[in-house]
C-alpha positions as CSV (number, residue, x, y, z in Angstrom):
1,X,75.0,251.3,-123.3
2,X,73.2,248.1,-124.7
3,X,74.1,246.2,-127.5
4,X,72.4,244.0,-129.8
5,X,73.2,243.0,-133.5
6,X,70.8,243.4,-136.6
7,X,71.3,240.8,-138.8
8,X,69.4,238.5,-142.5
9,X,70.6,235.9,-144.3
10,X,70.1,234.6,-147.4
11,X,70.0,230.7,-148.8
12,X,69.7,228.4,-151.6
13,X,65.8,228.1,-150.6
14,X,63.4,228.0,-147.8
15,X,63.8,224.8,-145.5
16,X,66.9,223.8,-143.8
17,X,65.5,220.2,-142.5
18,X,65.4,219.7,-146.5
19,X,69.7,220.4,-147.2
20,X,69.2,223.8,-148.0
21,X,72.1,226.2,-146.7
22,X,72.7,230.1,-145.9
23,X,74.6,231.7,-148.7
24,X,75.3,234.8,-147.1
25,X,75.3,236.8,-144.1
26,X,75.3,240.1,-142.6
27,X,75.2,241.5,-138.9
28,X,75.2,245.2,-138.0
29,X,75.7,246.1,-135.0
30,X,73.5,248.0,-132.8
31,X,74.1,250.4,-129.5
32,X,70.4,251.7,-127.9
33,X,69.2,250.3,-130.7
34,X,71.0,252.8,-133.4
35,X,73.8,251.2,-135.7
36,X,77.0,252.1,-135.1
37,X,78.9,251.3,-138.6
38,X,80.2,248.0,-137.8
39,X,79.3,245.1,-139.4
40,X,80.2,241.4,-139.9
41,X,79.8,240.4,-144.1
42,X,80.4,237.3,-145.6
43,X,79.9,235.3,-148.6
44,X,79.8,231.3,-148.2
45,X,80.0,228.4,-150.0
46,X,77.2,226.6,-149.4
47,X,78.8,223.3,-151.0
48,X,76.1,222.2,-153.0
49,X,74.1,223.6,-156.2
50,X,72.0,227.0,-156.0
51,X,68.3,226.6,-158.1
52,X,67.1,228.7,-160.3
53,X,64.0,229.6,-158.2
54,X,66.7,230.9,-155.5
55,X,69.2,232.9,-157.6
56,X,65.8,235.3,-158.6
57,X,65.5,236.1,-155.4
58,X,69.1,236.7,-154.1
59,X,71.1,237.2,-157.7
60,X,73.6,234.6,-156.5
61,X,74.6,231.7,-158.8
62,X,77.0,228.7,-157.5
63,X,79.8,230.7,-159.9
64,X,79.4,233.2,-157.5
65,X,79.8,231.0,-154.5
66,X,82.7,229.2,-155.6
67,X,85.8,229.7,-153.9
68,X,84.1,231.5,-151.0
69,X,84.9,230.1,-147.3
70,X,82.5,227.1,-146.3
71,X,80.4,228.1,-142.7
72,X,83.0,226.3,-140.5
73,X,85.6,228.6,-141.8
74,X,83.6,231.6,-140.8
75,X,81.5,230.5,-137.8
76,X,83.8,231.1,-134.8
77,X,84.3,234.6,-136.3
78,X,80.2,235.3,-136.5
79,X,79.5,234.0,-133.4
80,X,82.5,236.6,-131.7
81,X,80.7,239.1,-133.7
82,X,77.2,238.3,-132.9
83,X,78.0,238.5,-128.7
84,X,75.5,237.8,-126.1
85,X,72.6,240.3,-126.6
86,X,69.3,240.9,-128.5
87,X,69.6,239.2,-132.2
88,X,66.9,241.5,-134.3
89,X,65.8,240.0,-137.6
90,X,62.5,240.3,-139.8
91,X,61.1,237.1,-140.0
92,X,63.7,236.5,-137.3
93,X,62.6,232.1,-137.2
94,X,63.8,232.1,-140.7
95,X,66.6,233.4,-139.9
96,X,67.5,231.8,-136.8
97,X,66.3,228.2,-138.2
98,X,69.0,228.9,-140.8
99,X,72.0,229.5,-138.5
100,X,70.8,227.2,-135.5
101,X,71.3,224.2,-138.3
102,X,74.8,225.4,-139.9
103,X,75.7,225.7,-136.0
104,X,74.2,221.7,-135.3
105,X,76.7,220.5,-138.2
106,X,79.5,222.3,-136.2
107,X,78.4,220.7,-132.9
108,X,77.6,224.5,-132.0
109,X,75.1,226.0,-129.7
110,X,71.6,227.1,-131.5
111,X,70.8,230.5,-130.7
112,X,68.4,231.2,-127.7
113,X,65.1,232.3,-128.9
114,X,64.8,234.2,-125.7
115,X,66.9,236.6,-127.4
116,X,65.0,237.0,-130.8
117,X,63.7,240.4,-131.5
118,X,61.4,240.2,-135.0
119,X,60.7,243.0,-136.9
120,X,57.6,241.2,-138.9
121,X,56.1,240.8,-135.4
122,X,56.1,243.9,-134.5
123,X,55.3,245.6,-137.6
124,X,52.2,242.8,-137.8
125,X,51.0,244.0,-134.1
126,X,51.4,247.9,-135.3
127,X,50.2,247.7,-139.0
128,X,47.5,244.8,-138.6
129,X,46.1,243.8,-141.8
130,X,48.7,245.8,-143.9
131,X,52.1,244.6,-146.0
132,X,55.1,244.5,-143.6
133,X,57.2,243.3,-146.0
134,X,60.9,245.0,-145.8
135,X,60.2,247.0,-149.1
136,X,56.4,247.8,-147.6
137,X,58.3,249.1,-144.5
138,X,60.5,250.9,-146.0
139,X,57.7,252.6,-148.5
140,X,55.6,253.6,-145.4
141,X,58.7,255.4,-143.4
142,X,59.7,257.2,-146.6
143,X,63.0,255.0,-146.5
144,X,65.0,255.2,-150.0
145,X,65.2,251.7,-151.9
146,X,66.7,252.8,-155.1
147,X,69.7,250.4,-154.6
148,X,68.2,247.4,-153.6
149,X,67.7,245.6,-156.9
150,X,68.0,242.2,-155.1
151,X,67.8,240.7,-152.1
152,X,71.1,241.2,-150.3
153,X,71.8,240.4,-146.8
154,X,74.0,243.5,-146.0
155,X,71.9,246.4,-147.9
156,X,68.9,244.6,-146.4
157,X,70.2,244.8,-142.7
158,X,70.8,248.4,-143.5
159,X,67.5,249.0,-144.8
160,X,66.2,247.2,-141.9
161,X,68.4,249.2,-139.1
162,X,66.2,252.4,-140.4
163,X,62.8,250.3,-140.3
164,X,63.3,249.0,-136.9
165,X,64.5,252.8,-135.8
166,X,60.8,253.7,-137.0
167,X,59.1,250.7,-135.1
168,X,60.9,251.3,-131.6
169,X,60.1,255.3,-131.5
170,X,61.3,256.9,-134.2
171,X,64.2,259.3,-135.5
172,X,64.2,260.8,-132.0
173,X,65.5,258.2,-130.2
174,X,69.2,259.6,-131.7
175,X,68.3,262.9,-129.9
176,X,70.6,263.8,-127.0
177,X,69.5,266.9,-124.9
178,X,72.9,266.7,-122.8
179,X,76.5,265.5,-122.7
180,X,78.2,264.3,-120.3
181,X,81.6,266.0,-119.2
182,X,84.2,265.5,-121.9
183,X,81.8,263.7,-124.4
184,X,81.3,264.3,-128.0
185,X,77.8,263.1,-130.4
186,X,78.9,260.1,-132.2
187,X,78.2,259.3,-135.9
188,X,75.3,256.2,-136.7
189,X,75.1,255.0,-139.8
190,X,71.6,254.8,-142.0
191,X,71.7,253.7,-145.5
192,X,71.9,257.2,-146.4
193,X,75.1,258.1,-144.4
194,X,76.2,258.5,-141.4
195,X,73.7,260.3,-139.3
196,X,75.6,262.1,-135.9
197,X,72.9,263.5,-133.0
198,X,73.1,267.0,-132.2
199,X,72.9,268.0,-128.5
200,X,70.7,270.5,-127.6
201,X,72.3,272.9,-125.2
202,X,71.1,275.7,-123.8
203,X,73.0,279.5,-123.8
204,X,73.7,280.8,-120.4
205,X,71.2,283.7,-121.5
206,X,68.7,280.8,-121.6
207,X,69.6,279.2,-118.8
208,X,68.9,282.8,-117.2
209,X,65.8,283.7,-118.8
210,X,64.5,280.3,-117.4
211,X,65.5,280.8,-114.2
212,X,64.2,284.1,-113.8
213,X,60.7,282.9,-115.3
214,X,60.9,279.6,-112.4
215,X,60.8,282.5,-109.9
216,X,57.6,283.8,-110.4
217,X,56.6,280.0,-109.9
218,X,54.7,279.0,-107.1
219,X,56.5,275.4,-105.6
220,X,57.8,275.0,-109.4
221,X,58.7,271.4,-110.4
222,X,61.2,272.1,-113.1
223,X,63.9,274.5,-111.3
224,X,67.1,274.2,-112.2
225,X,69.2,272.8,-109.8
C-alpha cells in the first residue's frame, strides 16, 4: 500500500522571510490516498506576538499560544510522522515555505518539493476560471462545512482529505471488488465518520449463472478462471 500524509498549517501571517511563524499544525495520514484515522496535532508557541489581522483568520490569540511547546519541542516528532512519501497540501508552497524555515532554525532538512502534491493546482487545471478555494471545494462536492467556523489546521485537513478524494477519482476509489484470503474492509475516516468499503462478492449462484452464460461465448475474454 502507499503512503502519503495530508497536512495545513496555520501562522501569525503570510511571509516567513519577514519573522512570521506556524501556529499550528496538522497531518493525516493517507494509505492509496484514503485517510486512515491517524493524525499528528499540535498547538505551538510561536514565541512572539499574534496580530490582529491573523487571529480573524485562525481564532488564535497569543493567550492561546502560551504555554504550548515551541517547534523544536515538537519537530523531531512531526518529521517521524510525516515519513518519506507524498506531502499533499492546498496551496502546498505556503505550506511548505512555512515548515522548510522552522526546519532551517533547527539546522533541519527542508522538505523536497519533489514530493509536493497541491490541491489548488489541481483543482486550478480541473476547474479553470472557477473558486478553488477549500470552502469553494468543498461547496462543489456537496462536502458539509457546518463546523468550520474558523480556519483550523486539523478540521481543514479533514475537509481537505474528502476534497482531494473527489479530485483523484472520486468516492469509488474506496471500492474493493475482492479480498484477499483472510482479509477484512478497513474503516477510513471523512469528516463525517468513519467510512469502511464494502466488497462486492459474488454468490456461488452468480458465479454459476455467469459461467453458464460465458459458455455460449464464442473465444470469451472474461471467463472465469
Amino acid at each position: 500500500m502507499s503512503r502519503s500524509v495530508l497536512f495545513d498549517t496555520e501562522t501569525t501571517g503570510l511571509d516567513p522571510a519577514q519573522g512570521d511563524r506556524v501556529i499550528e499544525v496538522a497531518v493525516l495520514e493517507l494509505m492509496n490516498d484514503l485517510p486512515t484515522g491517524r493524525h499528528f496535532h499540535r498547538l505551538i508557541d510561536p514565541e512572539r506576538d499574534v496580530p490582529e489581522d491573523a487571529t480573524r483568520i485562525h481564532g488564535f490569540t497569543r493567550a492561546d499560544l502560551t504555554g504550548k511547546p515551541r517547534f523544536a519541542e515538537v519537530a523531531d516528532e512531526l518529521i517521524a510522522f510525516i515519513g518519506d512519501g507524498m506531502l499533499v497540501a492546498h496551496n502546498a508552497p505556503f505550506d511548505f515555505g512555512f515548515l522548510n524555515a522552522e526546519f532551517a532554525r533547527l539546522g533541519l532538512a527542508p522538505l523536497d518539493p519533489a514530493r509536493m502534491t497541491d490541491t489548488l493546482a489541481m483543482a486550478r487545471t480541473r476547474f479553470p476560471g472557477l473558486p478553488n478555494s477549500l470552502d469553494a471545494l468543498c461547496r462543489r462536492f456537496e462536502i458539509d462545512l457546518s463546523a468550520r467556523t474558523s480556519h483550523n489546521a486539523l478540521l481543514d485537513c479533514r475537509l481537505l482529505a474528502e476534497v482531494y478524494v473527489e479530485l483523484t477519482g472520486g468516492r469509488q476509489r474506496g471500492l474493493s471488488l475482492t479480498l484477499d484470503a483472510g482479509s477484512q474492509p478497513s474503516a477510513v475516516y471523512t469528516h463525517s465518520g468513519p467510512r469502511v468499503p464494502h466488497p462486492i462478492v459474488p454468490t456461488a449462484a452468480e458465479i454459476a449463472a455467469h459461467r453458464a452464460f460465458v459458455a455460449r461465448l464464442k473465444d470469451p475474454l472474461w471467463a472465469l478462471t
